[in-house]
Backbone atoms as SQL, in Angstrom:
CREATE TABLE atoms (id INTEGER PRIMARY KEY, chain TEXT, resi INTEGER, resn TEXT, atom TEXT, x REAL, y REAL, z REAL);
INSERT INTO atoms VALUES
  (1, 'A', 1, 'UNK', 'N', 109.383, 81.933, 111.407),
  (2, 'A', 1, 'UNK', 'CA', 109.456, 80.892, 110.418),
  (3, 'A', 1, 'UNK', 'C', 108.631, 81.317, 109.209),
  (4, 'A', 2, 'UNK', 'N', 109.195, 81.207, 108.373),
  (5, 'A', 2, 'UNK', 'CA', 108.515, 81.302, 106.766),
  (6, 'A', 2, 'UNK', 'C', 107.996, 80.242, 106.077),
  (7, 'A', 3, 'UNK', 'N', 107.124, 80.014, 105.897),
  (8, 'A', 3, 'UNK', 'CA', 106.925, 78.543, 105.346),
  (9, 'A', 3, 'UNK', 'C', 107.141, 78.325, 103.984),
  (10, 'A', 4, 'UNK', 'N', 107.394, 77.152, 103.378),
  (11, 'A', 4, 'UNK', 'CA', 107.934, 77.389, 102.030),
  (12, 'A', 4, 'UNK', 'C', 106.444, 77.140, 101.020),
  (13, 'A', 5, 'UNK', 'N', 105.341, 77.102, 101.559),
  (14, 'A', 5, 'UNK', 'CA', 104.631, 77.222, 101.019),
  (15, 'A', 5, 'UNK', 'C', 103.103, 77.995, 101.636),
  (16, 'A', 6, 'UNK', 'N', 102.613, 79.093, 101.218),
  (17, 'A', 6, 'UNK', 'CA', 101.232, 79.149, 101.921),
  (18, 'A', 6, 'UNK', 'C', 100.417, 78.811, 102.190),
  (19, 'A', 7, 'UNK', 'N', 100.381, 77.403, 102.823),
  (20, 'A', 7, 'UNK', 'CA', 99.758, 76.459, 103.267),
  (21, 'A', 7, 'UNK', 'C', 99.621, 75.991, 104.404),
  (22, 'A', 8, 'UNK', 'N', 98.815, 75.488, 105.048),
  (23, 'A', 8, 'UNK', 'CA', 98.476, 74.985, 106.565),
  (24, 'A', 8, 'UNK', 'C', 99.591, 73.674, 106.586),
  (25, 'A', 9, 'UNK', 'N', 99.851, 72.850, 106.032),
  (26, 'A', 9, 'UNK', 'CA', 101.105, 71.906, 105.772),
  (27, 'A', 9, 'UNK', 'C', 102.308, 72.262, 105.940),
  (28, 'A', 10, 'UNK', 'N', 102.477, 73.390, 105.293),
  (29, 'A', 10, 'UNK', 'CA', 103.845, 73.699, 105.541),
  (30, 'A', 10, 'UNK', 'C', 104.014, 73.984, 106.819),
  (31, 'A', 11, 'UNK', 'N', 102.749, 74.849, 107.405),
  (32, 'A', 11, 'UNK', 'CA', 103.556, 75.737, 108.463),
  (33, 'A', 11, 'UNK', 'C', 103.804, 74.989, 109.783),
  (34, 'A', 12, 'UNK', 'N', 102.794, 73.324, 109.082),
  (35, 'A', 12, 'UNK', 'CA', 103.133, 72.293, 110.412),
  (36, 'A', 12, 'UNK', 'C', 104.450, 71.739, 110.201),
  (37, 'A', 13, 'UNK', 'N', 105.033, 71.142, 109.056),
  (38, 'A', 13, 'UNK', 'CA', 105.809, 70.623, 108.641),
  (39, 'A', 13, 'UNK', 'C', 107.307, 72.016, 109.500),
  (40, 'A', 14, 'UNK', 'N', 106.898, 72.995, 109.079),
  (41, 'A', 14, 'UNK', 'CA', 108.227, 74.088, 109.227),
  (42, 'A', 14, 'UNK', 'C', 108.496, 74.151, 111.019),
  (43, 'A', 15, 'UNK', 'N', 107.355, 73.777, 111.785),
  (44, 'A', 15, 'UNK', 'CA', 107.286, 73.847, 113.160),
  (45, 'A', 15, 'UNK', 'C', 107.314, 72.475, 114.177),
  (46, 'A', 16, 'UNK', 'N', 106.790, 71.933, 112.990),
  (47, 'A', 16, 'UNK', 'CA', 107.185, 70.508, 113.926),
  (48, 'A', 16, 'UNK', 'C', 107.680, 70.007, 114.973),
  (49, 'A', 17, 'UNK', 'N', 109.023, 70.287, 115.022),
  (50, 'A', 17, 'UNK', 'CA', 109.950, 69.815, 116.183),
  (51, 'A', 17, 'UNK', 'C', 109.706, 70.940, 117.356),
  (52, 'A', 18, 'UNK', 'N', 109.201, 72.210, 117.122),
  (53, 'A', 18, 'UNK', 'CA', 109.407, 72.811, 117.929),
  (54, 'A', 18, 'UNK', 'C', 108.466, 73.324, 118.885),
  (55, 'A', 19, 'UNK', 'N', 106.763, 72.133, 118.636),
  (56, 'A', 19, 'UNK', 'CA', 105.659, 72.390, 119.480),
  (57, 'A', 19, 'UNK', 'C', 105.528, 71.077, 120.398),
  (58, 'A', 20, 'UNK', 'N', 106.601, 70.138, 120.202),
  (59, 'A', 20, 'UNK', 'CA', 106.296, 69.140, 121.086),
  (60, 'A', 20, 'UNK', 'C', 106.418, 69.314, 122.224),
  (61, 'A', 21, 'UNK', 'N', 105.356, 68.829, 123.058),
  (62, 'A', 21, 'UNK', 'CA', 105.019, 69.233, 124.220),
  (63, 'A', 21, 'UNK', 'C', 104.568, 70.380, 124.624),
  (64, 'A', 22, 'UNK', 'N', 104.812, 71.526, 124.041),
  (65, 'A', 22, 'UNK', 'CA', 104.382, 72.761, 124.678),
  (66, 'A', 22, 'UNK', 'C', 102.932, 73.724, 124.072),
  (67, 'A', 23, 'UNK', 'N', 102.453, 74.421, 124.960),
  (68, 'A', 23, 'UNK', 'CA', 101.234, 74.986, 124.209),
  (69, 'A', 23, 'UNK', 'C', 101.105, 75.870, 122.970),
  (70, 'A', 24, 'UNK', 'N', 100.418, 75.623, 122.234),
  (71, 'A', 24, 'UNK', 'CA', 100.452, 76.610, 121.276),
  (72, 'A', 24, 'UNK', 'C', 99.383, 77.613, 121.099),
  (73, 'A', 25, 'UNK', 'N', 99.666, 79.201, 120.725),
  (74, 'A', 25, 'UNK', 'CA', 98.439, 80.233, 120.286),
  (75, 'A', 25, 'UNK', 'C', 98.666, 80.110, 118.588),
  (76, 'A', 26, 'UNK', 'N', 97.523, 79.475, 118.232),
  (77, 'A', 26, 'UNK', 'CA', 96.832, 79.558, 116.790),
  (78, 'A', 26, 'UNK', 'C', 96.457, 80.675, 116.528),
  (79, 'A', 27, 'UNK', 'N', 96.734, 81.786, 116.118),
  (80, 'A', 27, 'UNK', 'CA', 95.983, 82.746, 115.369),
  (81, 'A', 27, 'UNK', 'C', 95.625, 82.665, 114.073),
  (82, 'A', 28, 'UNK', 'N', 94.332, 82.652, 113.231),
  (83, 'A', 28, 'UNK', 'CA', 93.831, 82.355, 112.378),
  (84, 'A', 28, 'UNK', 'C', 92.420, 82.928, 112.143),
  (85, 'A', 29, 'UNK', 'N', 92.261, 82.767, 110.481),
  (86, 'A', 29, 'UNK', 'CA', 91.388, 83.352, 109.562),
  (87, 'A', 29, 'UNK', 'C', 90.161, 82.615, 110.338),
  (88, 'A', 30, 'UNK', 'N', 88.634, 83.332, 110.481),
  (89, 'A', 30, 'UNK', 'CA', 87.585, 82.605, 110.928),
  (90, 'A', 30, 'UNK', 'C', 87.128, 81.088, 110.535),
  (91, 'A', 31, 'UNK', 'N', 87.374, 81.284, 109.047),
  (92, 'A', 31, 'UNK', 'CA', 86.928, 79.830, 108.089),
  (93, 'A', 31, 'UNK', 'C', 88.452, 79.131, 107.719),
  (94, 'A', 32, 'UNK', 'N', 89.336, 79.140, 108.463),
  (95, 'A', 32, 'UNK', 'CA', 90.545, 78.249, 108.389),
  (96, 'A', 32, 'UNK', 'C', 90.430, 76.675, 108.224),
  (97, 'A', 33, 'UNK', 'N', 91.180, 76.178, 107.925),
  (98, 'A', 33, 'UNK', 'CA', 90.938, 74.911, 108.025),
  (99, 'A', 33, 'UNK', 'C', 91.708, 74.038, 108.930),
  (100, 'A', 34, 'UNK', 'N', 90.994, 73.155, 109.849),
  (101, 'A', 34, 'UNK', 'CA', 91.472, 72.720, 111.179),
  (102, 'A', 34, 'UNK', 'C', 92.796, 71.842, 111.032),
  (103, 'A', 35, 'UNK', 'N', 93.647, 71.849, 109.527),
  (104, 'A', 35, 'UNK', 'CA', 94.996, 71.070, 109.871),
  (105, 'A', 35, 'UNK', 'C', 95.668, 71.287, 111.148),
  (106, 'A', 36, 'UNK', 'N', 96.136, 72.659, 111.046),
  (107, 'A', 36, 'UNK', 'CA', 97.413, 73.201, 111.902),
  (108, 'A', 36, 'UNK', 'C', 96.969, 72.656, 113.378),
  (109, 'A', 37, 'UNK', 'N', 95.981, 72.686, 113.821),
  (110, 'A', 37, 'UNK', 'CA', 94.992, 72.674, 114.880),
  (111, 'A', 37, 'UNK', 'C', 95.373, 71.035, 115.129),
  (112, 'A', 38, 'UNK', 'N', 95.076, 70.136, 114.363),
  (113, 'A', 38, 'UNK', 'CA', 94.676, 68.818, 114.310),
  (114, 'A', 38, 'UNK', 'C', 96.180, 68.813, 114.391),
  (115, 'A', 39, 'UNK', 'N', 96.812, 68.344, 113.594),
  (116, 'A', 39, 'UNK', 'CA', 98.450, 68.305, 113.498),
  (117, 'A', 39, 'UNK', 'C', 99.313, 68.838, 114.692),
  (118, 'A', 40, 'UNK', 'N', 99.041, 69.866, 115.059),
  (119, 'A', 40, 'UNK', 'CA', 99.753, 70.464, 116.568),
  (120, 'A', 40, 'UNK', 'C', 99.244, 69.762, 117.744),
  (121, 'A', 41, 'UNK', 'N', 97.870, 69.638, 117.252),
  (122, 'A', 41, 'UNK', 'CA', 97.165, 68.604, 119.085),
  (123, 'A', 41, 'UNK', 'C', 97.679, 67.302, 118.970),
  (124, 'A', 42, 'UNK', 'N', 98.426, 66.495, 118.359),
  (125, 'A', 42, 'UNK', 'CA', 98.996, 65.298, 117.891),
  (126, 'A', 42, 'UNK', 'C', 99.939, 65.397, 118.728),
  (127, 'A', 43, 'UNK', 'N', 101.007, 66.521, 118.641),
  (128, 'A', 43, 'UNK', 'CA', 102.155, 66.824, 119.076),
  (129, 'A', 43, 'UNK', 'C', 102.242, 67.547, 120.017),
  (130, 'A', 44, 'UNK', 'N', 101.435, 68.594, 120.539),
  (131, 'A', 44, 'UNK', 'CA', 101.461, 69.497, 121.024),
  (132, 'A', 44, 'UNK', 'C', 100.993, 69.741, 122.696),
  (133, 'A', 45, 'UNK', 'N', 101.240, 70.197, 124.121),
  (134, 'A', 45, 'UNK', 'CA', 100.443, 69.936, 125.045),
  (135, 'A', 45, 'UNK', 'C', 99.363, 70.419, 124.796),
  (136, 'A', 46, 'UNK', 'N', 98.928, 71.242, 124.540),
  (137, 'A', 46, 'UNK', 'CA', 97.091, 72.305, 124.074),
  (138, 'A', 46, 'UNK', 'C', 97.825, 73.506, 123.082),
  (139, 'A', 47, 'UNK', 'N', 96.858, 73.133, 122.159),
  (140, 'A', 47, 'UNK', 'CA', 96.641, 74.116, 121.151),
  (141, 'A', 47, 'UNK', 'C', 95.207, 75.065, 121.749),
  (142, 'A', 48, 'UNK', 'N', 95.851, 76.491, 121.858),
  (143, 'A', 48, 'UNK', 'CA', 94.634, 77.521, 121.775),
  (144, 'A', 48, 'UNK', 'C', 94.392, 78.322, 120.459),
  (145, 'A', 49, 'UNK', 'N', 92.975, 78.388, 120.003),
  (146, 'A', 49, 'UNK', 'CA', 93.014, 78.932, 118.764),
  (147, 'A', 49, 'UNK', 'C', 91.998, 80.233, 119.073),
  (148, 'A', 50, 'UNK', 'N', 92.220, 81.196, 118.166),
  (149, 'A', 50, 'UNK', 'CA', 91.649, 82.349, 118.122),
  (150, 'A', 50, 'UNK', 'C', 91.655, 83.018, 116.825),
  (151, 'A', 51, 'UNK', 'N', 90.461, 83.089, 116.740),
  (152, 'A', 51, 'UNK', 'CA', 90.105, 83.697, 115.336),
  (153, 'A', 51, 'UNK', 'C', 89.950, 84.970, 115.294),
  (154, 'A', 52, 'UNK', 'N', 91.027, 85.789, 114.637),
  (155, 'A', 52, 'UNK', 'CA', 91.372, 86.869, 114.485),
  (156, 'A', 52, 'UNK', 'C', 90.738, 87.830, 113.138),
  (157, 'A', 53, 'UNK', 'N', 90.203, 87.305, 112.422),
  (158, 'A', 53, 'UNK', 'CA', 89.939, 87.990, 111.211),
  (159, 'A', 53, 'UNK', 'C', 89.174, 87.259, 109.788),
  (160, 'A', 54, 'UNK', 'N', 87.818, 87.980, 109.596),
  (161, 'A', 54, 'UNK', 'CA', 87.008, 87.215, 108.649),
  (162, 'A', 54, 'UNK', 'C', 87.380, 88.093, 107.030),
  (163, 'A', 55, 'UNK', 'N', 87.350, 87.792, 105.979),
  (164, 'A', 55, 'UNK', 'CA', 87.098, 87.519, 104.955),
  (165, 'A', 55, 'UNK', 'C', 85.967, 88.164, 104.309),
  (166, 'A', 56, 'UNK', 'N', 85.800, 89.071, 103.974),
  (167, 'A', 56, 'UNK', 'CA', 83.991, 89.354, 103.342),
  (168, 'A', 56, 'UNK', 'C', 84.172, 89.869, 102.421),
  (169, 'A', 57, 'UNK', 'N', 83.319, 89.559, 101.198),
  (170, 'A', 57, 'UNK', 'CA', 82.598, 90.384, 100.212),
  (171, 'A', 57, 'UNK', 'C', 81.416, 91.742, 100.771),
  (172, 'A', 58, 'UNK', 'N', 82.157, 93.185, 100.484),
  (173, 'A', 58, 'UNK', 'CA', 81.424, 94.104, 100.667),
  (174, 'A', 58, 'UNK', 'C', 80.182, 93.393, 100.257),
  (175, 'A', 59, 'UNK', 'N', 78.787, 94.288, 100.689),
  (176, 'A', 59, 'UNK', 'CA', 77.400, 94.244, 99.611),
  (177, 'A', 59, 'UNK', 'C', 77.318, 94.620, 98.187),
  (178, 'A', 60, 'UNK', 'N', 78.213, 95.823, 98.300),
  (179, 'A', 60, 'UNK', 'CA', 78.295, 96.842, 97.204),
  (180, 'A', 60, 'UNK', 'C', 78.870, 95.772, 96.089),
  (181, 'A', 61, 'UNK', 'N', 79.972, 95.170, 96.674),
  (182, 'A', 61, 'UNK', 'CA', 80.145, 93.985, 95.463),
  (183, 'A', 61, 'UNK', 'C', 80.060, 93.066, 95.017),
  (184, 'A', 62, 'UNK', 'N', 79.045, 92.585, 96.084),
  (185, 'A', 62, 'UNK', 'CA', 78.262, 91.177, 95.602),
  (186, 'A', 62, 'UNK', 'C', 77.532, 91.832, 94.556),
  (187, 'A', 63, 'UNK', 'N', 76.410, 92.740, 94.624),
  (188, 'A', 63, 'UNK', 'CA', 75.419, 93.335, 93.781),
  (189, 'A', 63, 'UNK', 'C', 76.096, 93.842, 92.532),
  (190, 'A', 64, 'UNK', 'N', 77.395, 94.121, 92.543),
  (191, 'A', 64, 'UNK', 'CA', 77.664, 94.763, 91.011),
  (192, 'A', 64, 'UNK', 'C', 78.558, 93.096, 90.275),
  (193, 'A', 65, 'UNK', 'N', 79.036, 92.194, 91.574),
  (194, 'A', 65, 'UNK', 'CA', 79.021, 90.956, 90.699),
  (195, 'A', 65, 'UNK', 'C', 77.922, 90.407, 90.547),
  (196, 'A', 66, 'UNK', 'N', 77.019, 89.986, 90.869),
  (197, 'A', 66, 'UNK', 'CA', 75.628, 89.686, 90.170),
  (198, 'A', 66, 'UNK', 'C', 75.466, 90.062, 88.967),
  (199, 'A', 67, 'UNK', 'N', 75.245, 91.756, 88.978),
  (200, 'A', 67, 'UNK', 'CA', 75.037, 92.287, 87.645),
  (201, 'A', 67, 'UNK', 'C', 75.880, 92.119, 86.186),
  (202, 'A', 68, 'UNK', 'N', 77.032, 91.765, 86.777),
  (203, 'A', 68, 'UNK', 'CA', 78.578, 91.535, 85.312),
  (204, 'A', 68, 'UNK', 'C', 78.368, 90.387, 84.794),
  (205, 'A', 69, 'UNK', 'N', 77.484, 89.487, 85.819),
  (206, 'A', 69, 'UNK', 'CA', 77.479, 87.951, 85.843),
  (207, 'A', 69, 'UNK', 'C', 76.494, 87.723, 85.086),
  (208, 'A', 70, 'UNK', 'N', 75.089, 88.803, 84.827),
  (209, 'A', 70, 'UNK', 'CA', 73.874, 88.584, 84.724),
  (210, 'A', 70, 'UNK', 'C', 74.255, 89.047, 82.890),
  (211, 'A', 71, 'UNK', 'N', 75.072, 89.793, 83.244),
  (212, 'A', 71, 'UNK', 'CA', 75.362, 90.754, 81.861),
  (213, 'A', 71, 'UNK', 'C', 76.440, 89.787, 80.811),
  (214, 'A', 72, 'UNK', 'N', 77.128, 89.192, 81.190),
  (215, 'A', 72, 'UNK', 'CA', 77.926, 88.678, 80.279),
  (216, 'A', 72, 'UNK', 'C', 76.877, 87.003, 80.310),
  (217, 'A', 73, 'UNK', 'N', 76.004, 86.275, 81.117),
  (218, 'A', 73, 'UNK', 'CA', 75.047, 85.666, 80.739),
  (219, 'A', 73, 'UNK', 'C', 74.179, 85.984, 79.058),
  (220, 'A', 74, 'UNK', 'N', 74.046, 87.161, 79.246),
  (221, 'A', 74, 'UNK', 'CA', 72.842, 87.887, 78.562),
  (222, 'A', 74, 'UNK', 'C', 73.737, 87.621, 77.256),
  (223, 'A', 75, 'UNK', 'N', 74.813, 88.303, 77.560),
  (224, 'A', 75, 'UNK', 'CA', 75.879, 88.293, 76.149),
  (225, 'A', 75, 'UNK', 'C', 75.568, 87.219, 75.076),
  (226, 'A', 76, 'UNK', 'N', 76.215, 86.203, 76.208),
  (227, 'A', 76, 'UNK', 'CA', 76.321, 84.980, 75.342),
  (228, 'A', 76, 'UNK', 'C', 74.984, 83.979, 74.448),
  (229, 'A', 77, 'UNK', 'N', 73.881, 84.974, 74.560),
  (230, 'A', 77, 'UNK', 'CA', 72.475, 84.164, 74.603),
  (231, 'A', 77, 'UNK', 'C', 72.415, 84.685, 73.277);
């Protein structure tokens, strides 16, 4: 299923009919947000979720955004 939008909504809306009653595997981003989760346990016999994959800002580029941040600050002064 494709959802018509990249959104946790859609992908309940696109699945709907087809978790009632039965279990579902959630795979999802660490900091997701608990719709799909909430919305499927409504409908669903057990939702299992598993967090598959985090999100990070290297170090290397927090520290050189700091510095662009610090620098175009400076600019404007």
């Amino acid at each position: 299923m494709m959802p018509e939008e990249y959104v946790a909504e859609s992908v309940v809306e696109g699945l709907r009919d087809q978790v009632k009653g039965k279990r579902v595997l959630l795979v999802r981003a660490k900091v997701a947000r608990d719709v799909i989760q909430i919305r499927y346990g409504l409908r669903a016999h057990q939702v299992d979720v598993v967090e598959a994959y985090e999100t990070v800002v290297p170090l290397k580029s927090r520290d050189r955004l700091r510095t662009l941040m610090k620098d175009r600050i400076a600019s404007r002064m």
